[in-house]
N, C-alpha and C positions, 0 to 999 in steps of 0.2 A: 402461609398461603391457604385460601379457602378448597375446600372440598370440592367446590366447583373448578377453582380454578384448578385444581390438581388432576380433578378427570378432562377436563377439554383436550381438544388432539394437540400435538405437536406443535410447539413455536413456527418450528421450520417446516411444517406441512400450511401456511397460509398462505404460502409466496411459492412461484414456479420455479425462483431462483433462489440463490442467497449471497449476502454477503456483496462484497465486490465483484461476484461475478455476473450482477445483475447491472452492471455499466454498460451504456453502451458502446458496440463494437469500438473497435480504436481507429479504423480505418475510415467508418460512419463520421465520428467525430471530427475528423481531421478536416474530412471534403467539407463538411458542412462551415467549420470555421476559418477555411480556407475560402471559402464559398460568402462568408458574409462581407472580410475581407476584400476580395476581389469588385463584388458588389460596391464598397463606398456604403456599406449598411453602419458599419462600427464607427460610433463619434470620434475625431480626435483626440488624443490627450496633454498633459503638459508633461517637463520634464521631471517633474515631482513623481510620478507613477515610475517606479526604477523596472519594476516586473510586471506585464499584463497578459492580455490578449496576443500579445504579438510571440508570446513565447509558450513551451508547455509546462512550464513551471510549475509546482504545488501551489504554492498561493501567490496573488497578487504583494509585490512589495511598495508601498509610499514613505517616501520620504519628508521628516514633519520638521526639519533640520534641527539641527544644535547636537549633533552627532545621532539622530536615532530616525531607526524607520519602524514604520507600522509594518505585519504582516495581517492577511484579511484572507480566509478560507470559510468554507464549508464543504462538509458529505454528510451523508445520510445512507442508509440502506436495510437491507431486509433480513430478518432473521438468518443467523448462521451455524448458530448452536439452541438449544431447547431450553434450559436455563434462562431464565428472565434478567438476573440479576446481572450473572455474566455476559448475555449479548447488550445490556445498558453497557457496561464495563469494556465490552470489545467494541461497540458503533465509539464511544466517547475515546477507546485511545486511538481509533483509525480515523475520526477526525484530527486529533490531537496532533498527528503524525506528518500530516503536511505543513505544521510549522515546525516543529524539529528536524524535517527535512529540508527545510530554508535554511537552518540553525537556528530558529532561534527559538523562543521561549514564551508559552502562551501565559497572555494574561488573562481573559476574560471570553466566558462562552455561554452562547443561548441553544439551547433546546429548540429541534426541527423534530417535531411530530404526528407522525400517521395514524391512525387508529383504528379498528373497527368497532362499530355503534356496539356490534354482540359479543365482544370479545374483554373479558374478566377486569375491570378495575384494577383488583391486587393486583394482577401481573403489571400492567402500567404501574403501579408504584415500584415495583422491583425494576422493570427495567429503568425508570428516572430515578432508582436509588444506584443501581450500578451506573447510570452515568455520572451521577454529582460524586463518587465514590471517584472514576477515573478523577474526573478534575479536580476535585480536592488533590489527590496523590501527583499531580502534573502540577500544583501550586498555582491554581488558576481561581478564579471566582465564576459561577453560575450567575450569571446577571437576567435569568427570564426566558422566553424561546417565545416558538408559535407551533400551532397543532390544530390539523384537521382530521374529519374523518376520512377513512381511507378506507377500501377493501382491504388492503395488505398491510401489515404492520410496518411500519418505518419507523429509524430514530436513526438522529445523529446530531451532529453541531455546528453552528458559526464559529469561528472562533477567533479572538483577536490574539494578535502577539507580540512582539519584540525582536528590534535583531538588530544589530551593531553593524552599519554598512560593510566595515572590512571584512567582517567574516561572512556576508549572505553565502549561503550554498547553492548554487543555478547547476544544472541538469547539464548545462554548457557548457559546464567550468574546468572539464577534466582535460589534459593534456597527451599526448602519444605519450607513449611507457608507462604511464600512469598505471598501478595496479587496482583491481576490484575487488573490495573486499564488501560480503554480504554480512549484515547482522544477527540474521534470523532465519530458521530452515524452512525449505519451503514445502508445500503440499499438504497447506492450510483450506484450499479449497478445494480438493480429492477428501479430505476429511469431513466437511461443511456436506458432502454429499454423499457420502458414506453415511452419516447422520440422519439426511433424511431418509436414507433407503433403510434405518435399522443394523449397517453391514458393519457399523463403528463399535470398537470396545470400549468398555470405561477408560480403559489406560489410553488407550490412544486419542479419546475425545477432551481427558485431561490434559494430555501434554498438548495439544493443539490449545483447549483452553490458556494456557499459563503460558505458551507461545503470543495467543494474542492480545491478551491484555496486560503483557510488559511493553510500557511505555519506549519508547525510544528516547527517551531525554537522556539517559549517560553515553547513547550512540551520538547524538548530535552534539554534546557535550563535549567529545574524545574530539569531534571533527573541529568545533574551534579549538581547542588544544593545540591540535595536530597543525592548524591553519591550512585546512582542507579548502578548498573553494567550487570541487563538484560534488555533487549528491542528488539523490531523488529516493523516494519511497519504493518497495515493491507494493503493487496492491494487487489492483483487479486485470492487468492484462498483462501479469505474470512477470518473471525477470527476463524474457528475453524484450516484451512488451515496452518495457521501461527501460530495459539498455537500449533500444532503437532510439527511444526518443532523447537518450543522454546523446548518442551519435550523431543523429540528427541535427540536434541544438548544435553540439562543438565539432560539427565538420567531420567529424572522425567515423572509423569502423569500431568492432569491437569481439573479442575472442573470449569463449567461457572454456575452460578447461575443467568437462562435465563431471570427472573424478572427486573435484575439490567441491562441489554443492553440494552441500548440506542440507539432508532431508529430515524431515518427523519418519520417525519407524514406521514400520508397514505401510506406507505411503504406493510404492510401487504395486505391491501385490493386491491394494485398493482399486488402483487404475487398470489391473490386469481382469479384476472382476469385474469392471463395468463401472468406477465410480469417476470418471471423468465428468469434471462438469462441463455443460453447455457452453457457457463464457470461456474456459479454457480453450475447447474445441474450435470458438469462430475467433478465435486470437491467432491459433496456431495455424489454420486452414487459410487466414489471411497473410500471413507473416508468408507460407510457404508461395500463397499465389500471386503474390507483390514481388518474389522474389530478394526478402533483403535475409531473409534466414536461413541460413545454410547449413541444413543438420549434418552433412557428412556422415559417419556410420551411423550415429547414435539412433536406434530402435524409437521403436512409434510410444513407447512407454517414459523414453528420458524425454522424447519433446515435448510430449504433452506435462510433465513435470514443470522442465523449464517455460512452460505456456503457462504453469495452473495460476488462475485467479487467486492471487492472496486477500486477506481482510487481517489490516493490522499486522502486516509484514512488516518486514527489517529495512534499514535504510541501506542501500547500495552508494560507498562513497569511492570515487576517483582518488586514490593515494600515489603518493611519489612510490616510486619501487622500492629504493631505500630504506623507506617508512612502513613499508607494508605490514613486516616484521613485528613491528613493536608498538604499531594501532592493534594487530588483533589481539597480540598479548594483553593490550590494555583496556579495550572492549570484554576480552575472555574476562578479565579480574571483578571487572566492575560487573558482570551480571549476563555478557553477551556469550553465553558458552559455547553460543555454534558460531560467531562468528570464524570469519574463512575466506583468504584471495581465493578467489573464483573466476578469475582471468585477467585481464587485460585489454584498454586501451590502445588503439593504434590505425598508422595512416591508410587510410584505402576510402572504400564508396562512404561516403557515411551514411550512419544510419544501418548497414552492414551488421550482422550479428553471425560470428562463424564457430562454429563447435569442433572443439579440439577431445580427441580420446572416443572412446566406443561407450562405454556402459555408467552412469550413472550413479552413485552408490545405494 
């Protein structure tokens, strides 16, 4: 990297946010697509579209028959770590990740990119070398993208995929009893903002590094194995965020038993100094004033936890109870070390998210 590029400020001093937790609100999203709906704004579709608009699914599914459907996503976002090469490497597997959160398996992806006119060349090669690096490692092909200038740096991907109808994974698909198991620890975005305040150590900004740009392909992997049929990503509006929406989708509540989440180190004692991000905060401020989250004992330090903004989190899958046992064994083997049941599935209000235990680990 050039001299210049080496003294410019901070990746992550461009952008007021970072990472996932620059999505907007969950609650925002919801009214407004609920809102275009209600309108008669949205075309109809055929039955060939198996996943769209009508659900909150990771990505859209079409069916091109003779057993295969297409999957079709995109995300993009804003610096999360300072490293060039690495935030190419984490925007590219936190795309990557809402189609192995479908199950299935990408083939093909374009580059969506932001830029500013002042802001160093070399770095833009680093980070388009850390993305073609994810997709290379994901077995996918770079087919091209598009890029404007921007104030704020952005990157991420379209991404096309693959997925064998019997095994699509839907956000709906979990059943009562069903056990929760997580892939990946959370308080990836308490770290992201630790980062920008300077309050992160190396150690702790490597192991978040190496948290987020391990792919989730042997976690979506395990789940056809397993013949899983619920799942979703953790991203940007945290695990309880996205257990709402599994609830939601399949009529159900849902129970974490806060003992069993697994965190990145010093994670708490981040959130205790002030490193809460913004996005974490209007996730959990919403969740409590909607009424569907029910923290019960647990301290303003495990909810906001359970609230923080992931980037390139772990996929959260619906398992039979039975099986619970012997997915995480087999996640642990294959690379998933912090996977972890982390609660449970079950009937009440859905959409429901109730906290079992007091303290966090």
């Amino acid at each position: 990297m050039s001299a210049s590029a080496a003294s410019m400020k901070p990746l992550t001093h461009y952008s007021p946010g970072g990472g996932c937790a620059c999505k907007m609100p969950q609650a925002a999203l919801s009214d407004m697509i609920t809102a275009l709906w209600t309108s008669g704004t949205l075309p109809a579709t055929d039955g060939r579209l198996l996943v769209g608009l009508d659900t909150a699914d990771d990505a859209a599914v079409y069916d091109v028959g003779n057993g295969r459907c297409l999957l079709l996503t995109c995300d993009f976002l804003t610096p999360v770590v300072d490293d060039p090469f690495n935030w190419g490497r984490i925007a590219a597997a936190n795309a990557l990740s809402d189609v192995y959160a479908m199950g299935g398996r990408p083939l093909l992806a374009l580059n969506l990119l932001g830029w500013p006119a002042d802001l160093n060349e070399g770095v833009l090669t680093e980070v388009l070398r850390g993305g073609a690096r994810a997709i290379a490692d994901a077995g996918a092909l770079l087919a091209g993208g598009h890029s404007i200038v921007d104030p704020a740096p952005k990157y991420g991907l379209a991404v096309l995929g693959e997925v064998d109808p019997d095994v699509i994974l839907l956000k709906g698909g979990g059943r009562p009893g069903d056990a929760l198991v997580l892939t990946k620890p959370l308080g990836l975005g308490v770290v992201g903002t630790a980062i920008k305040r300077g309050q992160a150590s190396a150690t702790v900004v490597d192991g978040a590094i190496a948290t987020m740009t391990r792919l989730n392909a042997d976690a979506a992997s395990a789940a056809r194995e397993f013949g899983l049929r619920g799942g979703t990503d953790v991203t940007g509006y945290g695990l309880i965020g996205h257990l709402h929406e599994m609830g939601l989708a399949g009529g159900l509540a849902a129970r974490i038993d806060v003992a069993r989440v697994p965190l990145l180190p010093g994670v708490a004692a981040l959130v205790e100094s002030g490193c809460g991000p913004d996005g974490s905060k209007r996730t959990l401020t919403d969740a409590l004033d909607r009424g569907w989250f029910k923290p019960g004992e647990v301290n303003a330090t495990g909810q906001l936890l359970l609230a923080d903004a992931q980037t390139s989190g772990g996929l959260l899958l619906a398992v039979p109870a039975l099986r619970a046992g012997a997915i995480v064994d087999h996640l642990r083997r294959n690379g998933d070390q912090a996977a972890a049941v982390v609660g449970d599935l079950l009937v009440g209000e859905p959409g429901a998210v109730v906290l079992q235990g007091k303290e966090i680990q």
